[in-house]
C-alpha positions in Angstrom: -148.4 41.9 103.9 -149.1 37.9 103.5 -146.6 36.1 101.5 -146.9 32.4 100.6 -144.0 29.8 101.3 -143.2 29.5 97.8 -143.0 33.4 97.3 -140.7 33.7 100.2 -138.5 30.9 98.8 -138.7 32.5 95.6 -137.2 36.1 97.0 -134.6 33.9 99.3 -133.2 32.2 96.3 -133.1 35.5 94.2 -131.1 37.3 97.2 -128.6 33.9 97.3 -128.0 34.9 94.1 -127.2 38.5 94.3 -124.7 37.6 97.2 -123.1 34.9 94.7 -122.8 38.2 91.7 -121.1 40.3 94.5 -118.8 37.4 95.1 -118.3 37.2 92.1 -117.5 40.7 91.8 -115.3 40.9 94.5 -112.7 38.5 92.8 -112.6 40.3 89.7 -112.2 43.0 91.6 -109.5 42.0 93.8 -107.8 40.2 90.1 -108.2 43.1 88.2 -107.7 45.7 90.4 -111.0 47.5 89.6 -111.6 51.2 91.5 -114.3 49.5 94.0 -114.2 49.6 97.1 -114.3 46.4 99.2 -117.1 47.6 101.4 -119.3 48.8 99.2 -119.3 44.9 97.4 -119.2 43.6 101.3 -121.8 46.1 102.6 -124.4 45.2 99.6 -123.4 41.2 100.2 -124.6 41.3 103.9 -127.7 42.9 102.9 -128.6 40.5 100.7 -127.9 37.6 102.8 -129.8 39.3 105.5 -132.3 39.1 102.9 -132.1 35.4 101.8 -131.9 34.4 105.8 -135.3 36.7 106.8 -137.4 35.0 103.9 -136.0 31.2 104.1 -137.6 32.3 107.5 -140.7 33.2 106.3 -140.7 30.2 104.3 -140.1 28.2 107.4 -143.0 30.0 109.2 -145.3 29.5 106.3 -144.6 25.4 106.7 -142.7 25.1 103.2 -141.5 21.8 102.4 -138.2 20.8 102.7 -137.7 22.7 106.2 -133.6 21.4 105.9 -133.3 23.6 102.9 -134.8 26.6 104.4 -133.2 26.1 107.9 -129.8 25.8 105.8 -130.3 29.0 103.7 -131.8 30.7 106.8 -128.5 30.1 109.2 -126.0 30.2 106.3 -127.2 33.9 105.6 -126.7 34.8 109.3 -123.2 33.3 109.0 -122.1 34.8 106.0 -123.8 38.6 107.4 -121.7 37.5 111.0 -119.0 36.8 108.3 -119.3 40.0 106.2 -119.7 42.3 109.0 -116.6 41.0 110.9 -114.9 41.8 107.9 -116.5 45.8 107.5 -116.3 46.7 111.5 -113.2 44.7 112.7 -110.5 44.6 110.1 -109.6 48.1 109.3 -109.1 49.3 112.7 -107.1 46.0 113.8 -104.9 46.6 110.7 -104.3 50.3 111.7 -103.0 49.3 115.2 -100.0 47.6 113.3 -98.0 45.1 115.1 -99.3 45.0 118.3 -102.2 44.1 116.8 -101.7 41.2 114.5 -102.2 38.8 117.0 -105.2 40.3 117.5 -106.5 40.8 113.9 -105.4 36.9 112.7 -107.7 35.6 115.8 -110.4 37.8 114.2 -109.9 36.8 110.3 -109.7 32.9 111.1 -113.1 33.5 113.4 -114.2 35.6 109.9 -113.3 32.8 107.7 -114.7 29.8 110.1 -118.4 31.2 109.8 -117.3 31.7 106.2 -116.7 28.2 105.7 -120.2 27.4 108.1 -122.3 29.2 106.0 -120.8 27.5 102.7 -121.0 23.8 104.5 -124.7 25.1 104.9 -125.6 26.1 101.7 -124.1 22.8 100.6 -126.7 20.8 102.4 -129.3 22.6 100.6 -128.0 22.6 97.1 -127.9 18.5 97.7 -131.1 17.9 99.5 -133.0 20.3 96.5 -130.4 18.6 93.7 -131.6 15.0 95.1 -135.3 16.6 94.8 -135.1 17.7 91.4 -133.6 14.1 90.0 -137.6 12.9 89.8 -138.6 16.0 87.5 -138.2 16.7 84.2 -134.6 16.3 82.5 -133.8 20.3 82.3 -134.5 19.7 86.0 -132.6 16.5 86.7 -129.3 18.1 85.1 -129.8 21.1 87.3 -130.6 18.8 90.0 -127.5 16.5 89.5 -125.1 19.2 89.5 -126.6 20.6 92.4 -126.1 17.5 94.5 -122.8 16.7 93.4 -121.3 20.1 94.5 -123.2 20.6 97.1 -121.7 17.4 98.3 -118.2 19.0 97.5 -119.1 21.9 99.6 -120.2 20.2 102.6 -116.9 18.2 102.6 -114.0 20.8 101.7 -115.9 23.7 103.9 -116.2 20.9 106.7 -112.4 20.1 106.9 -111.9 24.1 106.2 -113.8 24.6 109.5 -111.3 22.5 111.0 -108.3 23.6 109.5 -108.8 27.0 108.5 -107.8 28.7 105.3 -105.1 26.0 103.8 -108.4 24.8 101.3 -109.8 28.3 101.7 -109.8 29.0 97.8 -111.0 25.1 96.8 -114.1 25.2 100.1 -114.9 28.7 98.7 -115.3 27.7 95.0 -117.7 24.6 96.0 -119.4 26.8 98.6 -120.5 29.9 95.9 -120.9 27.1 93.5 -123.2 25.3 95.4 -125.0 28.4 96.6 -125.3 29.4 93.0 -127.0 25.9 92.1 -129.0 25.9 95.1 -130.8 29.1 94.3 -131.5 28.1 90.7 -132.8 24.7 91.8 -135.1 26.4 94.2 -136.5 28.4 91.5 -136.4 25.9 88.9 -138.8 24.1 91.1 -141.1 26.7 90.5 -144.8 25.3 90.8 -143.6 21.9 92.5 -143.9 20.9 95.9 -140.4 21.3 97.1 -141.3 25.2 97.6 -144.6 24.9 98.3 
């Protein structure tokens, strides 16, 4: 099947977005105390990063412009699956070993949250470099465009001191990070026709 870049942005942003929903669903979840389990949200939020990361590749293939964008959503979503899937395979069974294993299982949840973070400081770069795009379109544009820039430029500072000193700004690098993830994918297909996903 042949797929043009702008399709394969298209699908990309529309998978950045599911993962952003089961974020989203995972706090209400964890705030409200809903009957869901954690890897079910966690399961269907690697696959749809997966998702986002094989088509920002395809977009890459297919020469789409603004490679930085795609190269950003395409190693963000390999992060955030390394991320996820730390999370499913490695912290129940490091929990279970109790004490002995707490060194053990904090070594493996900072590692968890540091490509956390990376992906985040990624999709930051993109929502700027598409917000600083979409400042020369049309004003419905502009205000998408703005927004995107300004916190994607929040999320590429507060994940890049997160990286370095791990979960202390957790909550603030996480907010900007979805946030800019969130404006990132609507920029990309706010775009629609213009060249910035062609």
């Amino acid at each position: 099947m042949d797929i043009s870049a702008r399709n394969a942005g298209q699908v990309a942003a529309i998978a950045l977005l599911f993962s952003v929903a089961t974020h989203a669903l995972y706090v209400i979840k964890s705030s409200a105390g809903l009957g869901i389990a954690s890897s079910a949200i966690w399961t269907v939020e690697a696959i749809a990063f997966a998702v986002m990361a094989l088509f920002a590749l395809v977009a890459l293939a297919r020469r789409a412009s603004a490679p930085v964008v795609w190269a950003s959503f395409a190693i963000g979503g390999v992060f955030n699956v390394i991320q996820t899937g730390m999370g499913l395979a490695m912290f129940g069974p490091l929990r279970a070993g109790g004490e002995a294993m707490a060194p053990a299982f904090q070594a493996v949840l900072a590692g968890a949250f540091f490509f956390y973070f990376a992906g985040k400081f990624l999709f930051g770069i993109a929502a700027t470099v598409l917000g600083l795009a979409l400042l020369k379109g049309p004003i419905a544009a502009r205000v998408i465009g703005g927004l995107a820039a300004l916190i994607g430029l929040a999320a590429i500072v507060l994940n890049g001191v997160a990286m370095a000193i791990g979960t202390q700004i957790g909550p603030w690098a996480g907010a900007a990070g979805v946030a800019a993830a969130l404006l990132a994918a609507l920029a990309v297909l706010t775009t629609g026709r213009q060249s910035i996903v062609a």
